[in-house]
C-alpha positions in Angstrom: 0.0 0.0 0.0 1.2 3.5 -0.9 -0.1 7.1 -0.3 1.3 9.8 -1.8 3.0 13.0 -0.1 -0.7 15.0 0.8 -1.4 11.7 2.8 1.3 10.9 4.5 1.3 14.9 5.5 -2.2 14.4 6.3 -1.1 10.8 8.4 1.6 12.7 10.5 -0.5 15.6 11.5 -3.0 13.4 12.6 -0.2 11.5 14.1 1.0 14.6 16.0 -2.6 14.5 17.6 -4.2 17.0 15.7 -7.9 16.7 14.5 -9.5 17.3 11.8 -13.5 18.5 11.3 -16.0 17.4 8.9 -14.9 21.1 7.9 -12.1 19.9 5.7 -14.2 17.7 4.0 -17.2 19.7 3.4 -17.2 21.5 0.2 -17.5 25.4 1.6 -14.1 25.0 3.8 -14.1 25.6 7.1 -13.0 26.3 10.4 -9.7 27.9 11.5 -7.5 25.2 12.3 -8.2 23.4 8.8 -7.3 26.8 6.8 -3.7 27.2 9.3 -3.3 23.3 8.6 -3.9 24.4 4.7 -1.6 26.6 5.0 1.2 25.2 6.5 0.6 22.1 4.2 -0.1 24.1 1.1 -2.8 22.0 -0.2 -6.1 22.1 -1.2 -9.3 21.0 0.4 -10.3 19.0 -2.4 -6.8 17.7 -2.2 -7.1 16.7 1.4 -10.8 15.6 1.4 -9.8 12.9 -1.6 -6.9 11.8 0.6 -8.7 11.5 3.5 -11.3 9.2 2.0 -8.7 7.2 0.3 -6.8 6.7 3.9 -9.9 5.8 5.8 -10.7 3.5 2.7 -7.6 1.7 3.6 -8.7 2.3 7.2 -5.7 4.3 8.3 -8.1 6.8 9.5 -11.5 6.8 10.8 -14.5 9.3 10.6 -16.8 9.5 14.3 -19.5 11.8 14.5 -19.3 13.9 17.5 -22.6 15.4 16.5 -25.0 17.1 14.0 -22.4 19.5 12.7 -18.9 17.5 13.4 -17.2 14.5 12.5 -13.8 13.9 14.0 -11.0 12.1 11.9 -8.4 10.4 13.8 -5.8 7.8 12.7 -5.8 4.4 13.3 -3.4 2.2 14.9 -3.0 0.6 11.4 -2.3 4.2 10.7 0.3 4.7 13.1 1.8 1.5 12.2 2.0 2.6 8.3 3.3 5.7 9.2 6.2 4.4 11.1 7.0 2.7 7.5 8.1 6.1 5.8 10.9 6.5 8.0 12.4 3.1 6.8 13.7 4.7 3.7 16.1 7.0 5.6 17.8 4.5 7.6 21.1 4.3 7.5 24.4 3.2 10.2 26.2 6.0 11.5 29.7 5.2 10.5 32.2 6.1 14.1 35.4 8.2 13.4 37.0 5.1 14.6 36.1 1.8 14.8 36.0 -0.4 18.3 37.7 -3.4 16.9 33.8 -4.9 17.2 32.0 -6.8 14.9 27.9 -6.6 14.9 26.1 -10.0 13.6 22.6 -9.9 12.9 21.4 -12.9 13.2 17.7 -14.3 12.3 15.3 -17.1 11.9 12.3 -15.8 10.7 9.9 -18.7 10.3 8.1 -19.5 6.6 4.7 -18.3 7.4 6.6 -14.5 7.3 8.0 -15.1 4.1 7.4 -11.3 3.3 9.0 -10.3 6.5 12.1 -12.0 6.5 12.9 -11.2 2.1 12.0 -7.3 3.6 14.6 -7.6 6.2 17.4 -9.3 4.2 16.9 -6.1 1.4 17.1 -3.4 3.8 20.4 -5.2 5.7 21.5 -5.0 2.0 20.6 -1.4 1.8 22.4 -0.6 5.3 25.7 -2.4 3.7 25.9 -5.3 5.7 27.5 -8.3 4.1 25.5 -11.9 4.3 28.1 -14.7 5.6 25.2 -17.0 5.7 21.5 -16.8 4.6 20.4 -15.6 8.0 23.8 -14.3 9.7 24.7 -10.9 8.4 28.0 -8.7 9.6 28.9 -4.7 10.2 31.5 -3.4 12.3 29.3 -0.7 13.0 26.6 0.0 15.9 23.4 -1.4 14.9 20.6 -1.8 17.4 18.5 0.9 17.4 17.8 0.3 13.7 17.8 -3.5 13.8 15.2 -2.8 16.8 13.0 -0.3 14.8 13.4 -3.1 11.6 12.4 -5.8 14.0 9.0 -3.5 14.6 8.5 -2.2 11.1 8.5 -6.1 10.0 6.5 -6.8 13.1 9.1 -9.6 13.5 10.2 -8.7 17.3 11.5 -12.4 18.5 13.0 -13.6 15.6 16.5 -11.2 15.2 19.0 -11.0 17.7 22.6 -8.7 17.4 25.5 -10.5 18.9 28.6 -8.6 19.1 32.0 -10.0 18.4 35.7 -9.1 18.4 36.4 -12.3 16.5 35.1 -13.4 13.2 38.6 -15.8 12.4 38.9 -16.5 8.4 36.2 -13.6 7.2 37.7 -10.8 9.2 40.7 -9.7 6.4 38.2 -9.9 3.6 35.4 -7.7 5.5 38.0 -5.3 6.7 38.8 -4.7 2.9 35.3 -4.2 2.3 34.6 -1.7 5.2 37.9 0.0 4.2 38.9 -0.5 7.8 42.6 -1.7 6.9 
């Protein structure tokens, strides 16, 4: 599932604990905070009204009527789960001035039935530049667990990866020391 940038703005405010009125999707426009939240955003309110049916369709929001005149959008924990997926793209491993003379294996088993998950995990530890010494056991001699932790969410795979640190990795250290240009 993807949503372009006016609902993923529209997913964060939300996010951020802001609510929106039936206002914003009413054809006339409407009260204060949608017009400031218009024009911090810069869209429309046919922009935002399409978006915001095309979220709830996906049911990453959700419409309640608080009465004759209102109806209250607020995001979903499915929403707050997809939005957590947009940060995924920007991950990367802070590379240290120096290195600690540490090795950081990521290791998984990730059972069949998360098929999706586990493919998801071994592209991004691609994208992060760790190098795959087995299947499941991947390697950097950089810090690591705050993203492996936020990957291990994202993939809603929280049991299944583990980071061991090592100071030893025997007949695969020269050749990954190349690689990280750490010799």
């Amino acid at each position: 599932m993807r949503t372009n940038k006016i609902g993923k703005d529209l997913l964060k405010y939300l996010a951020l604990g802001g609510i929106l009125t039936v206002a914003m999707l009413s054809p006339i426009g409407g009260p204060k905070v949608v017009k400031d939240l218009l024009k911090h955003l810069k869209y429309k309110i046919k922009q935002l009204r399409s978006n915001a049916y095309y979220l709830r369709k996906r049911g990453l929001i959700e419409f309640t009527k608080e009465n004759d005149d209102e109806i209250t959008v607020r995001i979903t924990s499915n929403g707050k789960k997809y939005l957590k997926t947009f940060d995924i793209d920007s991950i990367t491993l802070n590379k240290p001035i120096s290195w600690d003379k540490k090795w950081r294996l990521v290791v998984f088993d990730i059972p069949e039935k998360h098929k999706k998950a586990r493919e998801a995990l071994r592209r991004k530890l691609k994208d992060l530049n760790l190098v795959r010494l087995q299947d499941s056991v991947w390697v950097t001699p950089y810090p690591c667990d705050d993203e492996i932790r936020f990957l291990r969410e994202i993939f809603n795979i929280p049991f299944n990866v583990d980071v061991f640190i090592t100071d030893d990795l025997r007949h695969h250290e020269i050749k990954l020391k190349k690689y990280f240009e750490l010799i």
